[in-house]
C-alpha positions in Angstrom: -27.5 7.0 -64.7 -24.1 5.6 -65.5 -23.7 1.7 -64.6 -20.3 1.6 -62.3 -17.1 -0.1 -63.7 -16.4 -3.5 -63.1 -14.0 -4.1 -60.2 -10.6 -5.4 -60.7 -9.6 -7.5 -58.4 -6.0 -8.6 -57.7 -4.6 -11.9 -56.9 -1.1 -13.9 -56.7 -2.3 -16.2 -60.0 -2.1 -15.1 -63.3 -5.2 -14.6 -63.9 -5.0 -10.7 -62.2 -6.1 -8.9 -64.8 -9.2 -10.5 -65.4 -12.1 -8.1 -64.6 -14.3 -9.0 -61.9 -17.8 -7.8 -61.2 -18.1 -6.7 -57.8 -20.2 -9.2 -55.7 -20.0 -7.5 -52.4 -24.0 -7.5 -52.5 -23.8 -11.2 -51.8 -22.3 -11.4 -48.6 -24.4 -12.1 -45.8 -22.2 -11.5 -42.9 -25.1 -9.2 -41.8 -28.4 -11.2 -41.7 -29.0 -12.4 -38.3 -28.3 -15.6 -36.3 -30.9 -17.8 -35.1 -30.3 -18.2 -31.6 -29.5 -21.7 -30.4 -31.5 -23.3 -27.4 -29.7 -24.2 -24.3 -31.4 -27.6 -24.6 -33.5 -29.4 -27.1 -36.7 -29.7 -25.3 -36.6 -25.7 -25.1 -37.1 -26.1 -29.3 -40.5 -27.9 -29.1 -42.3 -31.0 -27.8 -42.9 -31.8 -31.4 -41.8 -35.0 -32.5 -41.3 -35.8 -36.2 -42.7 -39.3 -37.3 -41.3 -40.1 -40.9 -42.4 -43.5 -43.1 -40.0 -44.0 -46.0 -41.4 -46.3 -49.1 -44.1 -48.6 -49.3 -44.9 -47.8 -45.8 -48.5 -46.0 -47.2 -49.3 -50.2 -48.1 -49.0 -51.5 -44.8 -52.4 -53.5 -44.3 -52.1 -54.8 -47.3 -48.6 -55.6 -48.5 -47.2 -58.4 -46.9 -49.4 -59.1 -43.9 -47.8 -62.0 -42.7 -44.5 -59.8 -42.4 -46.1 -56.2 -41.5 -49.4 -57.6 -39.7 -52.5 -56.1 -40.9 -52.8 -52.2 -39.3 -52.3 -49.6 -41.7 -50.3 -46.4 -41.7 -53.0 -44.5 -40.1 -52.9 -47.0 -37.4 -49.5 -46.8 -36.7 -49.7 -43.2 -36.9 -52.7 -42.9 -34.1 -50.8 -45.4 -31.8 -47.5 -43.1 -32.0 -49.7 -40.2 -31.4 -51.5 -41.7 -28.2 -47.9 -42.9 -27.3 -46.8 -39.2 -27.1 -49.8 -37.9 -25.6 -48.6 -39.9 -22.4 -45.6 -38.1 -22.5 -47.0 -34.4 -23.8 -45.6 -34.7 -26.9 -47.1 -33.8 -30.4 -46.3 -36.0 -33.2 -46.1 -34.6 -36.8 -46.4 -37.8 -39.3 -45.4 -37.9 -42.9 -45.1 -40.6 -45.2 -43.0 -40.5 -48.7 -41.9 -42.5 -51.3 -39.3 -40.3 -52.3 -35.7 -40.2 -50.7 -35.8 -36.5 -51.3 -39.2 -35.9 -49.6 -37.9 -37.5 -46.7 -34.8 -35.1 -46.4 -36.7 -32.0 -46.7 -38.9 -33.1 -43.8 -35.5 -33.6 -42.1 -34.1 -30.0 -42.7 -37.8 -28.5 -42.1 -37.3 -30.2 -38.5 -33.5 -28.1 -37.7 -34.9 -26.2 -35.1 -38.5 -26.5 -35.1 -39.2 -30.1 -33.6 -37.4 -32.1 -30.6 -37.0 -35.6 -31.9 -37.1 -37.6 -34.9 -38.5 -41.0 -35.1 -38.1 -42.5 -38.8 -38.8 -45.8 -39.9 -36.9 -45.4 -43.4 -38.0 -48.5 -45.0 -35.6 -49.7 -47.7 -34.5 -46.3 -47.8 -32.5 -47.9 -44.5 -30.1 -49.6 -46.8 -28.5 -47.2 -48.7 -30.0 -43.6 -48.4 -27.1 -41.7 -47.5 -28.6 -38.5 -48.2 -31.0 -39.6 -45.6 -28.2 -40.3 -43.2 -26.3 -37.0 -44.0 -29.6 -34.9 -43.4 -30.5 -36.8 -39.8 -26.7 -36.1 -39.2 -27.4 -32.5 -39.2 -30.2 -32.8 -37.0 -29.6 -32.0 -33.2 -32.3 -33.4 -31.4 -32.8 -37.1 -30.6 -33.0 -39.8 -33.5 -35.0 -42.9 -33.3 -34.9 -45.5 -36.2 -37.7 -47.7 -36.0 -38.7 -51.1 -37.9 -41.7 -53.1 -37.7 -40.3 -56.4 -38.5 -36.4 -57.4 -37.8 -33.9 -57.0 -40.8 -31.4 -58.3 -39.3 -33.4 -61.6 -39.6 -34.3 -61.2 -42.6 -32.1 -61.1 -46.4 -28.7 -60.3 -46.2 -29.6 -57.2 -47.9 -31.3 -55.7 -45.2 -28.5 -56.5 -42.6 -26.8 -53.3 -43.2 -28.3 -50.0 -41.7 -26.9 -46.5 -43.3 -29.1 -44.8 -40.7 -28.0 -46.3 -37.4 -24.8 -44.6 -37.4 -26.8 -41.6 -36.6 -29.6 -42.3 -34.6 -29.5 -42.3 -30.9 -30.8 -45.7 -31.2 -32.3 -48.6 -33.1 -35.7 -50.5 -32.5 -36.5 -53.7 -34.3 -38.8 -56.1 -34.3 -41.4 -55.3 -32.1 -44.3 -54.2 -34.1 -46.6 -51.5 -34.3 -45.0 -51.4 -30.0 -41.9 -51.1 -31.5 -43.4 -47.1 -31.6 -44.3 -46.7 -28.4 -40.6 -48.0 -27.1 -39.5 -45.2 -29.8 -41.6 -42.3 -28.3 -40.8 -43.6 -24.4 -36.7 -43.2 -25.7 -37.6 -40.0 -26.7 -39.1 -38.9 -24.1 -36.7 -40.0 -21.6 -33.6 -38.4 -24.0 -35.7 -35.1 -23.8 -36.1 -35.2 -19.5 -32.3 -35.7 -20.0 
């Protein structure tokens, strides 16, 4: 078998007769579209629950800030939250920015909601921002303590701009006013 020719592509620079392999192979004009639901809540009643860094401590770092439940707690009192609402929460926890967004793209299509409680990721993750940007469903950005009373630092949120809404200060009930906002987002 003879291999075909390169093709020769024309063009208006002067770099026409440069020979060009034919790439027609990677066009994907033909793979199918995934259809788009007429609402959210037709995706899923799965809510993703994200904890950025240093969240996997909480019971132990900084107590008098944090309070003493752990992750797991926070996690089960989410989850009973949701139940009330027949929702499903789907909890991760990562220390790595990059982590966080692929949990993020995995939820295009696949869950309803987001809540996330970014931790310092909240100040400058961008990436973070871009990704929940892209995300159609509801966004909830969640703190445990206030950090708006807290360092200067932690005044600025990089993640507000694209959640639906922001709840600070309240605790581990700080998650249960995130999953009743999501809730009523997804009865509409």
């Amino acid at each position: 078998m003879v291999d075909a020719a390169p093709e020769v592509v024309a063009s208006d620079t002067d770099d026409a007769d440069i020979e060009r392999p034919d790439r027609s192979c990677l066009h994907v004009a033909n793979l199918p579209v995934r259809p788009r639901p007429d609402t959210i809540a037709e995706v899923s009643d799965l809510v993703l629950l994200l904890h950025g860094p240093n969240l996997n401590l909480l019971g132990e770092r900084e107590p008098h800030i944090y309070g003493t439940d752990t992750l797991d707690d926070y996690v089960a009192f989410a989850t009973a939250a949701a139940d009330e609402h027949d929702l499903t929460i789907e909890a991760h926890q990562s220390n790595f920015e990059g982590e966080l967004i692929q949990h993020v793209h995995g939820a295009r299509g696949r869950c309803a909601a987001i809540i996330i409680n970014p931790g310092a990721f909240t100040h400058y993750a961008w990436a973070i921002h871009d990704a929940l940007a892209a995300f159609d469903g509801p966004v909830v950005e969640v703190h445990i303590s206030n950090p708006n009373a807290r360092e200067p630092w932690r005044h600025t949120s990089v993640i507000a701009p694209v959640a639906t809404g922001s709840i600070v200060g309240f605790g581990k009930h700080g998650y249960d006013l995130a999953v009743r906002a999501v809730a009523a987002k997804l009865a509409g």
